[in-house]
C-alpha atoms as one frame of an Amber mdcrd trajectory, in Angstrom:
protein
   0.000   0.000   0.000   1.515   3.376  -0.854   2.106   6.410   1.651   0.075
   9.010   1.791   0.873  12.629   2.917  -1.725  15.611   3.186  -0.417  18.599
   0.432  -1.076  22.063   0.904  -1.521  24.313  -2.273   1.388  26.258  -1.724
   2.973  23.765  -3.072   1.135  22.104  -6.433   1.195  25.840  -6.860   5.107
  25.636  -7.441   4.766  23.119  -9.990   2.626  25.314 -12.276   4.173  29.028
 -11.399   7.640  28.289 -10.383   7.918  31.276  -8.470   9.133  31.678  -4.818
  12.438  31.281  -3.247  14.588  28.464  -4.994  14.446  26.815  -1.353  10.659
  26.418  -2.229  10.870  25.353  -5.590  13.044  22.752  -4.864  10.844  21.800
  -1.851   8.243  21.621  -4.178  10.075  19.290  -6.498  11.058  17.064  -3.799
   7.054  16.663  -2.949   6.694  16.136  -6.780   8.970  13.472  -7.190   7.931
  11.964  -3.848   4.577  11.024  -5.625   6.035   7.674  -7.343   5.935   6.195
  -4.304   2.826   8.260  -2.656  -0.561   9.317  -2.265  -1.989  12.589  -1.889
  -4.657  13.340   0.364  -6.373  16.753  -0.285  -9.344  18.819   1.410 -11.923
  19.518  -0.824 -10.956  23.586  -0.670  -7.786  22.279  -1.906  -8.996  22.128
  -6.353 -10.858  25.653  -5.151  -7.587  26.903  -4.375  -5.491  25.975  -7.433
  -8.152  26.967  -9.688  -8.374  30.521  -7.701  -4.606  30.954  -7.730  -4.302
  29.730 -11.525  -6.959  32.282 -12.582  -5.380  35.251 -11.626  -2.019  34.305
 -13.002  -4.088  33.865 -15.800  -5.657  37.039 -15.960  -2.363  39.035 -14.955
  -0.823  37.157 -17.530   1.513  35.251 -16.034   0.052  31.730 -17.135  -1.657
  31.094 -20.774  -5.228  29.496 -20.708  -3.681  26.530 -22.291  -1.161  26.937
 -19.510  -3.576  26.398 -17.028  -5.552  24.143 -18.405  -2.869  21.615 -19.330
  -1.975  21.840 -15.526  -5.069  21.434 -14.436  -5.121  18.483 -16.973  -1.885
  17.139 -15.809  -3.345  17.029 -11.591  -6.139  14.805 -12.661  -3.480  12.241
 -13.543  -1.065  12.782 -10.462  -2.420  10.002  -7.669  -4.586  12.756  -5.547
  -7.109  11.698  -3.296  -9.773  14.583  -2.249 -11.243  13.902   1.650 -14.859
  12.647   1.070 -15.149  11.086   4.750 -15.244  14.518   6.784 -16.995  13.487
   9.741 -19.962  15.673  10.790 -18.617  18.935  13.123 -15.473  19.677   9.989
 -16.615  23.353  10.532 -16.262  23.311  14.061 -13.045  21.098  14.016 -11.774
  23.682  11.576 -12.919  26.356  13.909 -10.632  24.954  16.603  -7.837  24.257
  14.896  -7.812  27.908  13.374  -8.268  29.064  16.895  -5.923  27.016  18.842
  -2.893  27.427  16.325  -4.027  31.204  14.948  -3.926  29.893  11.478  -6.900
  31.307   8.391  -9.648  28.830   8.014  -8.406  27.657   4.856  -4.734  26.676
   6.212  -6.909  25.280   9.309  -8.078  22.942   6.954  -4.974  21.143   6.040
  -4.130  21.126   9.518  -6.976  19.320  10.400  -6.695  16.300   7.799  -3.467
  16.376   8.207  -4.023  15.565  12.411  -7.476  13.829  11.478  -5.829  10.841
   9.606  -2.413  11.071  11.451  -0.604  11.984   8.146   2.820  13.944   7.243
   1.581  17.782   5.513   3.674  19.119   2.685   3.288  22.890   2.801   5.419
  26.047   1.949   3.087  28.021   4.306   5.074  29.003   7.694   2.640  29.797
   9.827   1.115  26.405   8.643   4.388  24.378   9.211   4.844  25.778  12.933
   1.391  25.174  13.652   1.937  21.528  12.560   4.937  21.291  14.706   3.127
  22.673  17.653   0.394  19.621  16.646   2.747  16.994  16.579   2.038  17.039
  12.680   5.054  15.743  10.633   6.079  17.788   7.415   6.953  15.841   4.384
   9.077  15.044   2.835  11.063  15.317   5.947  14.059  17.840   5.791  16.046
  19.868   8.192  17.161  22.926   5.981  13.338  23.713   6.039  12.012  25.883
   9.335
């Protein structure tokens, strides 16, 4: 049975803008490659996200619409698995966990799958990663030169 992890889009958004510092990007590349051998698990805000973030890039003109649509494309293929079992409460779980660690409701998300199914997160997001380390939450792939 393969690994699974819980990605943040921070980082699928790497793949398609290759922007950020070139510690992220090769972060990012690292949680790409990782897939041969894993699973992705994903909240369902995560394809809200990407498509959000892809948009504008669009629309600034940063990214072509065949740009974006050939990554969009390309994720359907990648082995991503979007959280369907959210138990009853996820709002008020998510409330908590945006509470407890100060984090938006949208990182609070990850957070909670991430802590929910007892799975590594792969995020560029600081605030996200120290919450997870305050949680106990592993990052993956796991690397020291990464704070």
């Amino acid at each position: 049975m393969a690994k699974e992890f819980v990605l943040d889009a921070s980082v699928t958004l790497r793949w398609a803008l290759h922007d950020g510092s070139a510690t992220d990007r090769t972060y990012a590349d690292k949680v790409l490659e990782s897939l041969a051998e894993h699973i992705v698990v994903v909240p369902a805000l995560w394809s809200t996200e990407i498509v959000h973030v892809l948009r504008c890039a669009e629309q600034s003109g940063k990214l072509g619409e065949a740009a974006v649509t050939g990554f969009i494309y390309q994720l359907g293929h990648l082995p991503i698995r979007t959280d369907s079992a959210a138990p009853a409460g996820l709002q008020l779980a998510v409330a908590a966990v945006s509470r407890e660690f100060r984090l938006t409701g949208y990182d609070a998300q990850y957070l909670e799958l991430a802590r929910r199914l007892n799975l590594p997160l792969a995020t560029l997001d600081r605030d996200l990663r120290k919450a997870a380390k305050k949680a106990g939450v592993s990052l993956h792939p796991i690397s020291s030169d990464r704070a």
